[in-house]
C-alpha positions in Angstrom: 30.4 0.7 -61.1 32.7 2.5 -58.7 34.0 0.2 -55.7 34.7 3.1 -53.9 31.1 4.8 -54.5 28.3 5.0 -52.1 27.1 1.5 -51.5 23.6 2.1 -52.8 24.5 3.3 -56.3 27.5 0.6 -56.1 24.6 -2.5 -56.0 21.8 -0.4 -57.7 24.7 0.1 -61.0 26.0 -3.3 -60.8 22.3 -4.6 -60.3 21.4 -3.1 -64.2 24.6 -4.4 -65.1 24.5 -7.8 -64.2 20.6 -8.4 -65.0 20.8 -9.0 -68.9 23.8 -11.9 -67.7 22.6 -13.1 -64.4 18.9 -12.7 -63.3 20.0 -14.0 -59.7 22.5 -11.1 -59.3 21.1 -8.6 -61.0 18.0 -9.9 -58.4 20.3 -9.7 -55.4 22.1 -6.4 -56.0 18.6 -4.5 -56.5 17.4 -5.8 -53.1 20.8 -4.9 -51.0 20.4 -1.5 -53.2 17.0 -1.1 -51.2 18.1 -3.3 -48.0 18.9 -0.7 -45.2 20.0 -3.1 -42.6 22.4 -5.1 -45.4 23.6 -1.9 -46.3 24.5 -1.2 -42.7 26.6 -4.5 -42.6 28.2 -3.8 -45.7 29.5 -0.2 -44.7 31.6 -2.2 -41.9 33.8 -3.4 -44.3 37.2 -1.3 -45.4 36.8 0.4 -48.3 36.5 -1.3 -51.8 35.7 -4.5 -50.3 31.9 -4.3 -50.2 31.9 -4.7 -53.9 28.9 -6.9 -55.4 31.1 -9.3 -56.9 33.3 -10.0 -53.8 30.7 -10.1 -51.4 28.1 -12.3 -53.6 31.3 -14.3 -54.4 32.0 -15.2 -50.7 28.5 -15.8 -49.8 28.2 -18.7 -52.7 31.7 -19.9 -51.0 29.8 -20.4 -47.8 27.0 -22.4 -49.1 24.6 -19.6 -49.7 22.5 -21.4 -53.0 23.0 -19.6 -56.6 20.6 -19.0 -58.1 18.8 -18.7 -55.1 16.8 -16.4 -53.3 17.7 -13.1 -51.6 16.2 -13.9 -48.3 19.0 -16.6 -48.4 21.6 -14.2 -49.7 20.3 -11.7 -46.4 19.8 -14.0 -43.7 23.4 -15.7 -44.3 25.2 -11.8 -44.0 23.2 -10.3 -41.2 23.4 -13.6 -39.3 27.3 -14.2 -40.2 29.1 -15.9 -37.9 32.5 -14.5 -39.3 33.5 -16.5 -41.6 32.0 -14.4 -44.3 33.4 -11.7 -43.7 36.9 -13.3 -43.5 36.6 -14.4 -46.7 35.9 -11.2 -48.3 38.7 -9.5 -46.1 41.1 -12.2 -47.5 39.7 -12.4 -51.1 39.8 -10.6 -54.0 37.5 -10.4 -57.4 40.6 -11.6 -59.4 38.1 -13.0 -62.3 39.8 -14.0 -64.8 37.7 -13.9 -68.2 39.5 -15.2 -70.9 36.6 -14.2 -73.1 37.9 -10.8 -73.0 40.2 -11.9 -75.8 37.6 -11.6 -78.2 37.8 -8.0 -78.1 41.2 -7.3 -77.0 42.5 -9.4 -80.3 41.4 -6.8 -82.4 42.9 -3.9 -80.9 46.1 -5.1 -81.0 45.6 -5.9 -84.6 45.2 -2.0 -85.0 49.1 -1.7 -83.6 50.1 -3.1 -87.0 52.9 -5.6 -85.3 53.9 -8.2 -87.2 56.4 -9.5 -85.0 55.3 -11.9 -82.3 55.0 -9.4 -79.2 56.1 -9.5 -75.5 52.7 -9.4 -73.8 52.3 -7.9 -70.1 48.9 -7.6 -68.7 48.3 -5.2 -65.3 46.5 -6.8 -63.0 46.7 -10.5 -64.8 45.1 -12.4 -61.6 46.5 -15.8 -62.8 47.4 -14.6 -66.2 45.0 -16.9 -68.1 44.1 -13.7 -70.9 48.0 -13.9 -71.6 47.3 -16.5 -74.2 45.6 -14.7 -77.7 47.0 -17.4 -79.7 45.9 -20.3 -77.8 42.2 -20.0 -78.6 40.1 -19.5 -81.7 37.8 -16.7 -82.6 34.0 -16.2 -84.2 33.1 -12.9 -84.8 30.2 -12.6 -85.7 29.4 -9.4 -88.0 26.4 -8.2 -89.9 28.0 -9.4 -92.7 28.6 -12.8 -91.1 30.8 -14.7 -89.0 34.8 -14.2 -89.2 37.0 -16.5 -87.9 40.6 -16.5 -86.9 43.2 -19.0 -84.8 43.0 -22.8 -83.8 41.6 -24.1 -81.0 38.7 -23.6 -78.7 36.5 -20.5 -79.8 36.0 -17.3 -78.4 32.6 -15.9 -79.8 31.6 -11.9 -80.0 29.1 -10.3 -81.7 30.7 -7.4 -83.6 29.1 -4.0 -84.8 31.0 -1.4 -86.8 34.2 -1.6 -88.8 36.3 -3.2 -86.6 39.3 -4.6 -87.8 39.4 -8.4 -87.7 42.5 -10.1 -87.8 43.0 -13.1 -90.2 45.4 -14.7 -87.2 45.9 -13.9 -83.4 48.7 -12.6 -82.7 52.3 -14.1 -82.0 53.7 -14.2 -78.3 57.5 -14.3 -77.3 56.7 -14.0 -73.9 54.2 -13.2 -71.5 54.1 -11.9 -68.4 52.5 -9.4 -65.6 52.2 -7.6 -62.5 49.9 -7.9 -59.7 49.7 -6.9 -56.2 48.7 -10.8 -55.6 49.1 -12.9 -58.3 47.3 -15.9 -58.1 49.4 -19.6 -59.0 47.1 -22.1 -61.5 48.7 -24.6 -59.6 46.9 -23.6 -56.4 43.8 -25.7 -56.5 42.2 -23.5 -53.4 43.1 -20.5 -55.9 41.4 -21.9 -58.8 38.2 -22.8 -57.1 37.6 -19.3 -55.8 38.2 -18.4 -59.7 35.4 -20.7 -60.7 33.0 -19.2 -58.0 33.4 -15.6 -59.4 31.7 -17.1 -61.8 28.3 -16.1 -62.1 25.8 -18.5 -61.1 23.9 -19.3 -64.7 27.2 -19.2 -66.7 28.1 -22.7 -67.0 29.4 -22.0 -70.5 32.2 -19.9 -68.6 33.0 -22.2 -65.7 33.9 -24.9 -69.0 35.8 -22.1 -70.4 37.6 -21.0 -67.0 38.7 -24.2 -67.0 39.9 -25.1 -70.1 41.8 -21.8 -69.6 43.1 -23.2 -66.8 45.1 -26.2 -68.4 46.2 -24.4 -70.9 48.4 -21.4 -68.6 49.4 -24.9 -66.3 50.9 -26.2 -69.7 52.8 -23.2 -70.1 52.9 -20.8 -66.9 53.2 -17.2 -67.7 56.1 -14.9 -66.0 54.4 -13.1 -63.0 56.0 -10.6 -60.6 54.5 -9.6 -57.3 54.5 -5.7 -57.1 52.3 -2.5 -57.2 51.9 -1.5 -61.2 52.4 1.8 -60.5 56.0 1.6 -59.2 57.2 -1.4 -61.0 55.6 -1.5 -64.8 58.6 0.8 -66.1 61.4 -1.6 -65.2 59.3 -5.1 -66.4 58.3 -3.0 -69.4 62.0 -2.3 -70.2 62.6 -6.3 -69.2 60.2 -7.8 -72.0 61.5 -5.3 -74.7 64.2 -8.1 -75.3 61.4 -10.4 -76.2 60.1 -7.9 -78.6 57.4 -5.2 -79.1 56.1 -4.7 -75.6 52.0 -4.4 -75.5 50.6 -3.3 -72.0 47.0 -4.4 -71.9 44.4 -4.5 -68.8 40.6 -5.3 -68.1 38.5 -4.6 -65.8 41.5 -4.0 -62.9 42.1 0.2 -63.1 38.6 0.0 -61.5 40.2 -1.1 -58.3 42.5 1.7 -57.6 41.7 5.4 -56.4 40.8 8.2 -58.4 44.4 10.0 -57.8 45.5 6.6 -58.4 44.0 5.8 -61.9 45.5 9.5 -63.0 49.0 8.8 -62.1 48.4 5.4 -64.3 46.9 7.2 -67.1 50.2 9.7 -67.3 52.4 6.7 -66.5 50.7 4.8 -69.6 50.7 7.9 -72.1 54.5 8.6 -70.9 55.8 4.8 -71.5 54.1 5.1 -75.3 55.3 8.2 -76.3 59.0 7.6 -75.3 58.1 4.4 -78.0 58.3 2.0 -74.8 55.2 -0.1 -75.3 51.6 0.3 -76.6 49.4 0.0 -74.6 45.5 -1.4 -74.9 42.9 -0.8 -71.9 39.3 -2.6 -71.4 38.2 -0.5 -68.1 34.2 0.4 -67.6 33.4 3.9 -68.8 34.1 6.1 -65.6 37.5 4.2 -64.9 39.8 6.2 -67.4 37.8 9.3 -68.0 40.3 10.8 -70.4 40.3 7.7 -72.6 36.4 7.6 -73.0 36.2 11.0 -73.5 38.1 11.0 -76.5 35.2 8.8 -78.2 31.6 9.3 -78.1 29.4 10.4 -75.1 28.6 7.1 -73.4 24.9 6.9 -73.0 24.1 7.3 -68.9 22.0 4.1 -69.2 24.2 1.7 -71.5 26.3 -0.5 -69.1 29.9 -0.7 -70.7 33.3 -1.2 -70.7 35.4 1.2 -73.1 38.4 -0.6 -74.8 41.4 1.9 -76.3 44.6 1.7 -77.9 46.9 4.3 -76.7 44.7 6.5 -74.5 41.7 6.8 -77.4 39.0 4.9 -77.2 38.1 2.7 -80.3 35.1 0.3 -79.3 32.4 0.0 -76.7 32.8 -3.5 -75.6 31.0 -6.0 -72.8 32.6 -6.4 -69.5 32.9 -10.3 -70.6 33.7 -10.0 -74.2 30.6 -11.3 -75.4 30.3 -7.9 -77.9 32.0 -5.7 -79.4 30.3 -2.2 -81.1 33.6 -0.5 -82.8 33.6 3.3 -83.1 33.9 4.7 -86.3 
């Protein structure tokens, strides 16, 4: 889904997406898709923040009921009193899935660092994906399940040879950037966390907050900035930790087209000077370039395409629930 695309193919794409997860979303984003007077409110909005998960988001923050009906859904944003729309102008979809790790793990297992590494996620929201070796793992192959870690378990269903580490990996330090990085203190900032939640996924609110408590325990290092002007200098800062890895998910999406190129040369410049590594986890349109070094995504398959260095090396889910590694 492109948050900067028309707003019909924005809710009808995030409307297949969402369906196989969340029947009430994938429900609600169909109807808007075919809802010409919800599509007129929406296209008041600035760009980017008519997205599906930000508006649904601030709806269920206004009492709208989830799951719930449409009607409910479309009576609360054509008769909105303001407050709504407030909320999405001041909000962001900062979701922070910590499930992700299930397929992120691996790929940094392919770096082939055996030092414990200096860690910095773009875009880590409240940083709570900054902890690989806080959690457990199940992967469960064809073969049958491997496990790795201590800890609550992160589950994925794996297909193809992917590489499955015996132990997580080690973490000197870990830290990010973020245009607003939000504090796990910040009660206010952890409730708006839980409702990106989608509405059926109570296993993921538990896990949100178990997430949670463990960043409080140990806060990670975030800086306020714009990744694109200040990931050089922090990458050059945590190289005294050790090994830098640069990972993301699910946050290129949110910049311009012009935007995600300059990244992409940034990225591919910082690993071949021997700077970082770098690991990405961005839905299939976001980095062209790295998708297109794998195989042609299927138009109808709804993915996210994770790579190591600019090539792509699995088709994974957008909440780490699978994993299909590319041969």
């Amino acid at each position: 889904m492109d948050v900067y695309g028309e707003l019909v193919d924005q809710y009808a794409d995030f409307g297949r997406y969402a369906a196989a997860d969340s029947a009430c979303f994938g429900t609600w984003a169909a109807a808007v898709a075919d809802d010409a007077d919800v599509l007129a409110w929406l296209g008041t909005l600035p760009p980017g923040k008519a997205q599906p998960n930000l508006v649904f988001a601030a709806a269920r923050w206004h009492g709208v009921p989830a799951p719930g009906p449409y009607d409910a859904l479309r009576d609360a944003l054509l008769g909105d009193d303001g407050r709504i729309r407030a909320t999405i102008l001041e909000r962001r979809t900062q979701t922070n899935e910590v499930g992700r790790l299930a397929t992120l793990v691996p790929a940094i297992a392919t770096l082939g660092i055996v030092e414990p590494v200096a860690l910095l996620e773009v875009g880590p929201s409240a940083g709570l994906v900054l902890y690989p070796d806080r959690w457990s793992y199940a992967w469960e192959t064809e073969d049958g399940t491997v496990t790795a870690g201590t800890g609550l378990a992160l589950r994925c269903r794996v297909r193809g040879p992917a590489p499955l580490p015996a132990e997580p990996p080690r973490v000197a330090w870990r830290g990010g950037v973020d245009l607003h990085p939000l504090d796990v203190a910040d009660a206010d900032a952890m409730a708006w966390l839980t409702t990106l939640v989608w509405p059926e996924q109570d296993a993921r609110r538990a896990q949100l907050q178990q997430a949670i408590e463990v960043a409080r325990a140990d806060p990670p290092d975030l800086r306020t900035g714009d990744l694109l002007e200040e990931l050089p200098a922090l990458v050059a800062e945590a190289s005294s930790y050790g090994p830098v890895v640069v990972f993301h998910t699910a946050v290129i999406a949110y910049l311009t087209d012009p935007d995600r190129e300059r990244f992409h040369d940034l990225m591919t410049g910082l690993v071949a000077d021997g700077a970082c590594r770098w690991v990405s986890n961005e839905g299939k349109r976001v980095l062209p370039r790295v998708t297109a070094t794998g195989p042609p995504v299927p138009e109808e398959r709804a993915t996210f395409v994770l790579g190591v260095d600019g090539r792509a090396v699995a088709w994974t889910h957008g909440h780490g629930r699978s994993m299909r590694w590319l041969a």
